[in-house]
N, CA, C and O atoms as a DFTB+ gen file, in Angstrom:
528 C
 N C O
     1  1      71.381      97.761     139.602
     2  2      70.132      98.169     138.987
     3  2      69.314      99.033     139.945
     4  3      68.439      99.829     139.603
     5  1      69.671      98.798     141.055
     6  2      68.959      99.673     142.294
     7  2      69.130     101.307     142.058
     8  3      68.228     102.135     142.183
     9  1      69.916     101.456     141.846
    10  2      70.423     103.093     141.229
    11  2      69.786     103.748     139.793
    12  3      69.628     104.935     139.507
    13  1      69.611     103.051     139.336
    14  2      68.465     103.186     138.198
    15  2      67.084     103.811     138.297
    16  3      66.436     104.753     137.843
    17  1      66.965     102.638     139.253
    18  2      64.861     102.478     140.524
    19  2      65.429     104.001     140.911
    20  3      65.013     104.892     140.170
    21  1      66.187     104.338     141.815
    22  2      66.283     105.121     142.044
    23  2      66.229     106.334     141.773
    24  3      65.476     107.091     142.387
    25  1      66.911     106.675     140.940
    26  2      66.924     107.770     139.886
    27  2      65.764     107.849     139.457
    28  3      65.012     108.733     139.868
    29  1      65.335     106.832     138.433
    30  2      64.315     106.958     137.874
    31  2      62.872     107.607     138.908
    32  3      62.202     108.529     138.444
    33  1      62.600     107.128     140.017
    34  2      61.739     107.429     141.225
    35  2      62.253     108.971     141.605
    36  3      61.257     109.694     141.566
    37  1      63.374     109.696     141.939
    38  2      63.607     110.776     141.946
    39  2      63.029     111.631     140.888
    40  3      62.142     112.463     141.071
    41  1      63.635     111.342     139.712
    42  2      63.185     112.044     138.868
    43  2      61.719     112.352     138.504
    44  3      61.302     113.414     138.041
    45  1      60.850     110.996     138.855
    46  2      59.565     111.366     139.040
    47  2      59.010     111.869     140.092
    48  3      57.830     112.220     140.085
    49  1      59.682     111.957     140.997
    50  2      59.098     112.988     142.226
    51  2      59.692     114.450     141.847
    52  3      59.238     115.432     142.433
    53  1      60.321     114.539     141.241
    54  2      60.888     116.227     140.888
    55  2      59.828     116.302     139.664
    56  3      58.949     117.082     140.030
    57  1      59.651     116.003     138.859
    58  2      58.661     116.211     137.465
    59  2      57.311     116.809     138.226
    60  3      56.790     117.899     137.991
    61  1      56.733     115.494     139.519
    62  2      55.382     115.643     140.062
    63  2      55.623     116.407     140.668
    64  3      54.680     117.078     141.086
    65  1      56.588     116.664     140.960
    66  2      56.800     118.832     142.197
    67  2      56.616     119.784     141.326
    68  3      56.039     120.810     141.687
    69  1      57.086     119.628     139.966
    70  2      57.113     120.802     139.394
    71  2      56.080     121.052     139.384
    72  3      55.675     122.196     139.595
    73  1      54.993     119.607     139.024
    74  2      53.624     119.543     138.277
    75  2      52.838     120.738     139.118
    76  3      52.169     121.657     138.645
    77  1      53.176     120.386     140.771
    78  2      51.968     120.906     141.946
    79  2      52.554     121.934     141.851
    80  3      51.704     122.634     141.300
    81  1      53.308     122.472     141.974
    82  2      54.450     123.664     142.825
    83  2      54.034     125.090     141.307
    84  3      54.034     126.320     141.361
    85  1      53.767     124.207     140.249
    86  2      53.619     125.192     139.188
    87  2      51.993     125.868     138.925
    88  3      51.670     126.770     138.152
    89  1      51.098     125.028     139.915
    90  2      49.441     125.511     139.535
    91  2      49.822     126.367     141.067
    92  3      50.273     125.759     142.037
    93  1      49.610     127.537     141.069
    94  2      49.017     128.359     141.454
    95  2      47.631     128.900     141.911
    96  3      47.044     129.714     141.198
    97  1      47.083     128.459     143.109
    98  2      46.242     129.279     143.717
    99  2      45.463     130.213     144.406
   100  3      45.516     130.352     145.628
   101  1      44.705     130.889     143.623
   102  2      45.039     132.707     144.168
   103  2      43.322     132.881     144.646
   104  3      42.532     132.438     143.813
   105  1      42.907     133.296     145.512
   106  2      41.611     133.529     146.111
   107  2      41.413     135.153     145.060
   108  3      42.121     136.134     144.833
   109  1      39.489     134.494     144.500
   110  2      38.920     135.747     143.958
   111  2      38.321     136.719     144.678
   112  3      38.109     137.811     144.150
   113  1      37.932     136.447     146.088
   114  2      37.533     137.725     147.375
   115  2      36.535     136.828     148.039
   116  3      36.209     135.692     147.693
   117  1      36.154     137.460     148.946
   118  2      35.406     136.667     150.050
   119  2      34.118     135.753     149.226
   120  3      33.610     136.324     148.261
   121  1      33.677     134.579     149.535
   122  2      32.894     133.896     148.965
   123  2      32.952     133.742     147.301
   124  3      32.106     133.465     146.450
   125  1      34.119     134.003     147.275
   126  2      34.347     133.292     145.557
   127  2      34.991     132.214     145.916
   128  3      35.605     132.157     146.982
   129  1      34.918     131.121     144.972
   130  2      36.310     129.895     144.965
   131  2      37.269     130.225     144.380
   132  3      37.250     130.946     143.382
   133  1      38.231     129.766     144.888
   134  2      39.624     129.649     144.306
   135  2      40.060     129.117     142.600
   136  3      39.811     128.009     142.126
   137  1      40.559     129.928     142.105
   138  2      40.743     129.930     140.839
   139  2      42.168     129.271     140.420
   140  3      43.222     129.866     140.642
   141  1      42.128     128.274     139.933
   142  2      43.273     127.350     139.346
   143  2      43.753     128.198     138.000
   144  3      43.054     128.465     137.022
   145  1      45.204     128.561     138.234
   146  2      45.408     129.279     136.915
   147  2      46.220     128.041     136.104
   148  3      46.681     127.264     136.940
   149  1      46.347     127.871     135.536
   150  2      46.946     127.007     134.102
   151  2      48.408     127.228     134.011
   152  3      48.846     128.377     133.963
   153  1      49.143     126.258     133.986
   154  2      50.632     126.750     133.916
   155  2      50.813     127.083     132.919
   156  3      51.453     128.131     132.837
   157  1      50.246     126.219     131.225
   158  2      50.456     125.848     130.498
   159  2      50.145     126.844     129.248
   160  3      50.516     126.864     128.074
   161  1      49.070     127.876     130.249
   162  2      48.666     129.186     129.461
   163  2      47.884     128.851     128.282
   164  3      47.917     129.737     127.427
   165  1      47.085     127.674     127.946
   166  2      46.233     127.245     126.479
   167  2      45.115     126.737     127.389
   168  3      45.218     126.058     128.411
   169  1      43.981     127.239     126.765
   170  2      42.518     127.002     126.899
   171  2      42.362     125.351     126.048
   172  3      42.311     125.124     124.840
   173  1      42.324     124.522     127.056
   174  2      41.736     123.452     126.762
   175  2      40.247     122.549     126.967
   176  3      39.709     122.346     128.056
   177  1      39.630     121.966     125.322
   178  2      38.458     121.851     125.292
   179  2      38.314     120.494     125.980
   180  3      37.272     120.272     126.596
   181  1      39.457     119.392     125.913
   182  2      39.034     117.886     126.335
   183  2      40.234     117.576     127.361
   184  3      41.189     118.352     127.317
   185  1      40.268     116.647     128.166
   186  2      41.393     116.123     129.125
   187  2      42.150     115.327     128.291
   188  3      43.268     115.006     128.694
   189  1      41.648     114.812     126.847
   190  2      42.897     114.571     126.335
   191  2      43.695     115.505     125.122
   192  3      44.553     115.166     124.307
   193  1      43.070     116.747     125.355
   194  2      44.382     117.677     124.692
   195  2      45.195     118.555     126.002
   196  3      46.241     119.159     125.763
   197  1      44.628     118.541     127.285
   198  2      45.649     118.864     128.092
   199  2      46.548     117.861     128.658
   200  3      47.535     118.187     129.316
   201  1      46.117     116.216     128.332
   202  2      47.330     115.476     128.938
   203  2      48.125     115.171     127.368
   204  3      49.160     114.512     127.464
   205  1      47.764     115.550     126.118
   206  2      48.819     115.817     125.520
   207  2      49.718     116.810     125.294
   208  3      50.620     116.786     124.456
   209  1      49.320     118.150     126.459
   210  2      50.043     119.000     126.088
   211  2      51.187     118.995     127.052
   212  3      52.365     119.247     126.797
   213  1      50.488     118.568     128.552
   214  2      51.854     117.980     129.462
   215  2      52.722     117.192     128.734
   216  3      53.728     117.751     128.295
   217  1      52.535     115.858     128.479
   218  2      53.382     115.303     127.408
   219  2      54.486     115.864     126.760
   220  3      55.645     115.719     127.148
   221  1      54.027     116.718     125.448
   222  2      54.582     117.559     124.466
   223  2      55.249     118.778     124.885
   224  3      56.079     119.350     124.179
   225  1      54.892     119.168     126.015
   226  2      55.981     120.580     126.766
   227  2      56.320     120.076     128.139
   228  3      56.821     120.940     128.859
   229  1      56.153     118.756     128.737
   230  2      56.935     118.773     130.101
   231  2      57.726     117.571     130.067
   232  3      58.953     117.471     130.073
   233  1      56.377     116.195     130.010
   234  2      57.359     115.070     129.676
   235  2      58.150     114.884     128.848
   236  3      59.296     114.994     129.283
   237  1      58.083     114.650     127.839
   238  2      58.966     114.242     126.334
   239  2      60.451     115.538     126.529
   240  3      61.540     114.989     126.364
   241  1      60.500     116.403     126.704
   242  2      61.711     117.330     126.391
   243  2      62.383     116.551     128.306
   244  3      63.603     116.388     128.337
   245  1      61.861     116.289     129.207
   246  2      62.759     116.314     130.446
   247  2      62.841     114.839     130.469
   248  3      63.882     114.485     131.021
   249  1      61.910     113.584     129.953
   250  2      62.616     112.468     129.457
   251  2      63.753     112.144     128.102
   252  3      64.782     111.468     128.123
   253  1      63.421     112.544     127.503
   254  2      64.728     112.956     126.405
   255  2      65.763     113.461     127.030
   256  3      66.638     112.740     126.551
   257  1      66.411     114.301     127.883
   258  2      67.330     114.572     128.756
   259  2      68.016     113.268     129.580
   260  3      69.216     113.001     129.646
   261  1      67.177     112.725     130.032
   262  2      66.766     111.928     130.655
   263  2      67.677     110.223     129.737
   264  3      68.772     109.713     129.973
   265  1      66.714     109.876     128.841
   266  2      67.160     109.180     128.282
   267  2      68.543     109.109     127.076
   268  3      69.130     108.082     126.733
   269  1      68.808     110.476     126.611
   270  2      70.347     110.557     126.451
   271  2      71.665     110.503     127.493
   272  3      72.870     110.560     127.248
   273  1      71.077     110.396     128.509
   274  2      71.810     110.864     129.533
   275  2      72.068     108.801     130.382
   276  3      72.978     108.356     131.081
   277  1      70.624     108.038     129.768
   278  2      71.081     106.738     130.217
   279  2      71.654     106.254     129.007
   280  3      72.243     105.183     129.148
   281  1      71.654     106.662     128.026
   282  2      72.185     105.820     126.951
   283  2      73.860     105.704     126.906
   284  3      74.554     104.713     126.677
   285  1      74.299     107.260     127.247
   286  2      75.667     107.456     127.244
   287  2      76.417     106.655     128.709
   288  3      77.564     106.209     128.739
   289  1      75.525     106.635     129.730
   290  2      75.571     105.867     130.794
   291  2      76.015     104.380     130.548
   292  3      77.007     103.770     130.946
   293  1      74.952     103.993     129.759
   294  2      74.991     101.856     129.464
   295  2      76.523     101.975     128.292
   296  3      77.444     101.159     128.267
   297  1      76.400     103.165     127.467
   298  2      77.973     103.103     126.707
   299  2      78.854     103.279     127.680
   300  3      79.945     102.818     127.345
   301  1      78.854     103.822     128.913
   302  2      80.052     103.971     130.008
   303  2      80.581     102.740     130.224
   304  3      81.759     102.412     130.081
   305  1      79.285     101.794     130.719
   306  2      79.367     100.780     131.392
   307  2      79.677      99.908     130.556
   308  3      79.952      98.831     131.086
   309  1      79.778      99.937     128.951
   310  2      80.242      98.655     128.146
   311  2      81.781      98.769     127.804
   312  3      82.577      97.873     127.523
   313  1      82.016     100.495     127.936
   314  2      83.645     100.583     127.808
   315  2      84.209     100.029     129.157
   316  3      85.045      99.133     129.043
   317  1      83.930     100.363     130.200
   318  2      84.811      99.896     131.458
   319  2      84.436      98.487     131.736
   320  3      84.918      97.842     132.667
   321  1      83.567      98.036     130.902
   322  2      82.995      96.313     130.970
   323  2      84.796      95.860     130.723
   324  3      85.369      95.223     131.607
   325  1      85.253      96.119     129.928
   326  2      86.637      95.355     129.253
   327  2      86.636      94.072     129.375
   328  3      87.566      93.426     129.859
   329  1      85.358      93.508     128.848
   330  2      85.780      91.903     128.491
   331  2      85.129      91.362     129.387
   332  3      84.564      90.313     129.078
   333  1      84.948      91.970     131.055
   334  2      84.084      91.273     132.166
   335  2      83.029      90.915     131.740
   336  3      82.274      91.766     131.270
   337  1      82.631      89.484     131.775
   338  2      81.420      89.177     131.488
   339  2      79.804      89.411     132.491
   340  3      78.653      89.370     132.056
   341  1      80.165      89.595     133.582
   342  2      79.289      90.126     134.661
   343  2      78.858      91.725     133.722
   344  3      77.819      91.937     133.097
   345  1      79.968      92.601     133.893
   346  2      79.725      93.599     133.680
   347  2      78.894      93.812     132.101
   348  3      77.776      94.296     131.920
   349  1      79.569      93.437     131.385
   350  2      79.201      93.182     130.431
   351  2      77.506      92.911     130.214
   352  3      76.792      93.616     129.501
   353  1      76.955      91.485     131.157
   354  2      75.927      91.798     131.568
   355  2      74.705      92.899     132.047
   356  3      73.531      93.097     131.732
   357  1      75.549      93.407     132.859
   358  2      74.901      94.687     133.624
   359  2      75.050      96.108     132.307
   360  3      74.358      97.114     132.149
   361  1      75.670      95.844     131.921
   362  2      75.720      97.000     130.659
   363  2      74.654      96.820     129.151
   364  3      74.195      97.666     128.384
   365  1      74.557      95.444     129.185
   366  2      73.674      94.744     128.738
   367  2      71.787      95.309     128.989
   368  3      70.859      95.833     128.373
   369  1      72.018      94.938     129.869
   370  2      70.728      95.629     130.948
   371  2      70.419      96.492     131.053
   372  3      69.207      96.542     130.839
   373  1      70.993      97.735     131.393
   374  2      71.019      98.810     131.376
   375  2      70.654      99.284     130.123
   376  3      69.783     100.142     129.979
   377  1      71.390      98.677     129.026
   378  2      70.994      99.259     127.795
   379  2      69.615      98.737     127.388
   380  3      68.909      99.474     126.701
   381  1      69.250      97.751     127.685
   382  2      67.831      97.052     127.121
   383  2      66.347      97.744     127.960
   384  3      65.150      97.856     127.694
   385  1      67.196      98.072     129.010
   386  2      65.709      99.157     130.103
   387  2      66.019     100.531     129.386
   388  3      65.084     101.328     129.311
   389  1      66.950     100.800     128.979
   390  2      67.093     102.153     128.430
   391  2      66.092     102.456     127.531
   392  3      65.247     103.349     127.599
   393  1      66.339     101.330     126.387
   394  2      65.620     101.422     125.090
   395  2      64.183     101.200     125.658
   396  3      63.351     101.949     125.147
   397  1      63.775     100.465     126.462
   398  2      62.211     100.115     126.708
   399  2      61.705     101.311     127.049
   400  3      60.583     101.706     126.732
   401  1      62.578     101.959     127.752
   402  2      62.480     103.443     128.896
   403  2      62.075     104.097     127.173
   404  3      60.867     104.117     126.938
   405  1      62.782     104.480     126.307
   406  2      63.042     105.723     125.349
   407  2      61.362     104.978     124.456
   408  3      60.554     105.792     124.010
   409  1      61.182     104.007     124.373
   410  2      59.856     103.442     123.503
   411  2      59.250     103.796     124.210
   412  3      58.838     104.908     123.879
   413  1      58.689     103.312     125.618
   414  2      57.507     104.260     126.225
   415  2      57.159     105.480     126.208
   416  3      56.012     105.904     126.072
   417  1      58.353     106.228     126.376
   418  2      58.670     107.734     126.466
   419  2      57.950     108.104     124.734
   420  3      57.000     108.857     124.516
   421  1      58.794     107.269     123.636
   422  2      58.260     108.111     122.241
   423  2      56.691     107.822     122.396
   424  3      55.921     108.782     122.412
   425  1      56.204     106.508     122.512
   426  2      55.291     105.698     122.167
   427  2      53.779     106.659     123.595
   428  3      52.570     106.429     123.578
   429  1      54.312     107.356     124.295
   430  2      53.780     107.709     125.580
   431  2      52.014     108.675     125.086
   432  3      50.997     108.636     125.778
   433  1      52.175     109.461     123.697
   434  2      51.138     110.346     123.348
   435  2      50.183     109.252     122.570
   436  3      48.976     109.465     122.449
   437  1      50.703     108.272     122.140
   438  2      49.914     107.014     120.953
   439  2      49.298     106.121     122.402
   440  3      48.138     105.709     122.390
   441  1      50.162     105.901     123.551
   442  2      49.485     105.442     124.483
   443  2      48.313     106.046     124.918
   444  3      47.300     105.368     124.747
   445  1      48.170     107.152     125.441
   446  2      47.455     107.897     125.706
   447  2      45.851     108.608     125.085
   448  3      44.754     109.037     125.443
   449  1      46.877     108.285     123.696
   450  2      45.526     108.634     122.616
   451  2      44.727     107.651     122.484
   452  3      43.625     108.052     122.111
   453  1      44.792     106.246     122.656
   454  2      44.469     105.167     122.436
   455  2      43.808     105.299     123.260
   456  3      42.719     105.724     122.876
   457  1      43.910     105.056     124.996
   458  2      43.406     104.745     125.994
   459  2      41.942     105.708     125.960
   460  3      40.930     105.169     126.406
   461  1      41.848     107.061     125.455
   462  2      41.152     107.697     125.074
   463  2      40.020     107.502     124.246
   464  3      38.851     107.536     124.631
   465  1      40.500     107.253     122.854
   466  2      39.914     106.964     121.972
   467  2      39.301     105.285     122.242
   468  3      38.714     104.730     121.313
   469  1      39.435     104.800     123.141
   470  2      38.896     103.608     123.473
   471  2      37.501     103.935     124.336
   472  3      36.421     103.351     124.252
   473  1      37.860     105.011     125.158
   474  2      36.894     105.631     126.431
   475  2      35.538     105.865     125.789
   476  3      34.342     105.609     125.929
   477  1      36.474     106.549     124.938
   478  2      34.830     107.344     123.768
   479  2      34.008     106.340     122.853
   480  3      32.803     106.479     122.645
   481  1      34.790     105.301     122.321
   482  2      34.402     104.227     121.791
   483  2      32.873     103.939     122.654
   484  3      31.682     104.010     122.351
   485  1      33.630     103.595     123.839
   486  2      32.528     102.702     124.707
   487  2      31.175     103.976     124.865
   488  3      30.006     103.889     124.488
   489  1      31.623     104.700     125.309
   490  2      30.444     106.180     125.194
   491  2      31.169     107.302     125.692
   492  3      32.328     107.433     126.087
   493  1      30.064     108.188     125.559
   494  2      30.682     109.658     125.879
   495  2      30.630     110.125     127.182
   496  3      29.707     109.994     127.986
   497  1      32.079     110.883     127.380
   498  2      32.396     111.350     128.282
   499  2      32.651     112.324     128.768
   500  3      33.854     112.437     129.001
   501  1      31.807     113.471     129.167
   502  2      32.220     114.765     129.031
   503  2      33.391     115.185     129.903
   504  3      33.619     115.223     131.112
   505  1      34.144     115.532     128.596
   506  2      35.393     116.556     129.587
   507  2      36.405     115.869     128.420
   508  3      37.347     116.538     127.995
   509  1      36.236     114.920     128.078
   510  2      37.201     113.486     127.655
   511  2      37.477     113.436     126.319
   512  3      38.568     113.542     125.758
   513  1      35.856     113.180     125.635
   514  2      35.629     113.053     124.446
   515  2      34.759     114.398     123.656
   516  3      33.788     114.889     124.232
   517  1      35.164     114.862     122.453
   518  2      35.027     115.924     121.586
   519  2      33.161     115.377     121.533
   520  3      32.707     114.234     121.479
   521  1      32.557     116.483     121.566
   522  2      31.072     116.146     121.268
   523  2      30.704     115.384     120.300
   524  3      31.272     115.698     119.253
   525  1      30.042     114.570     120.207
   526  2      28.847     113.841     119.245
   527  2      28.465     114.984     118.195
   528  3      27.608     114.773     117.337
């Protein structure tokens, strides 16, 4: 299962490289600040339509890769299981973090929206929540 942690931790340090490695900062001339250009190229009004747009164009298409790629994995591990009940186990496993892995992953924008729509509940937040 250590190889899993693993992977899985790689893969989120390559996602969070792309994240930094892709904003670009370019100086506007002496005594201006530095201007953050947008990877994502869309003018966004709240922080939760730009963390759904990471979501919808970075996460979801490179976890989907991701999670077809463990599913066919835990089917590896139940064909060469042949009857081993250990293995069998571990293929077991693999497949049950898979699926939890692929529910977070679908379930990841309803998470998000929620946590949001809870924020605003309590009061307003500029940047967060759509105006009053």
């Amino acid at each position: 299962m250590s190889f899993l942690i693993k992977l899985a931790l790689v893969t989120l340090f390559m996602c969070s490289s792309f994240l930094i490695s892709s904003v670009s900062v370019s100086a506007q001339g002496e005594g201006n600040p530095p201007k953050l250009d947008n990877p994502l190229k869309e003018n966004f009004t709240s922080l939760t339509a730009f963390i759904n747009a990471i979501l919808e164009k970075i996460v979801l298409p490179i976890g989907a890769v991701i999670a077809v790629f463990f599913i066919i994995f835990s089917g590896f591990l139940f064909v060469t299981a042949q009857g081993n009940e250990e293995k069998l186990a571990k293929a077991k496993t693999a497949f049950l973090w898979t699926a939890i892995g692929v529910l977070i992953l679908l379930g990841s924008m309803v998470i998000s929206n929620g946590i949001a729509e809870t924020i605003c509940q309590i009061g307003y937040v500029p940047g967060l929540c759509p105006k009053p």
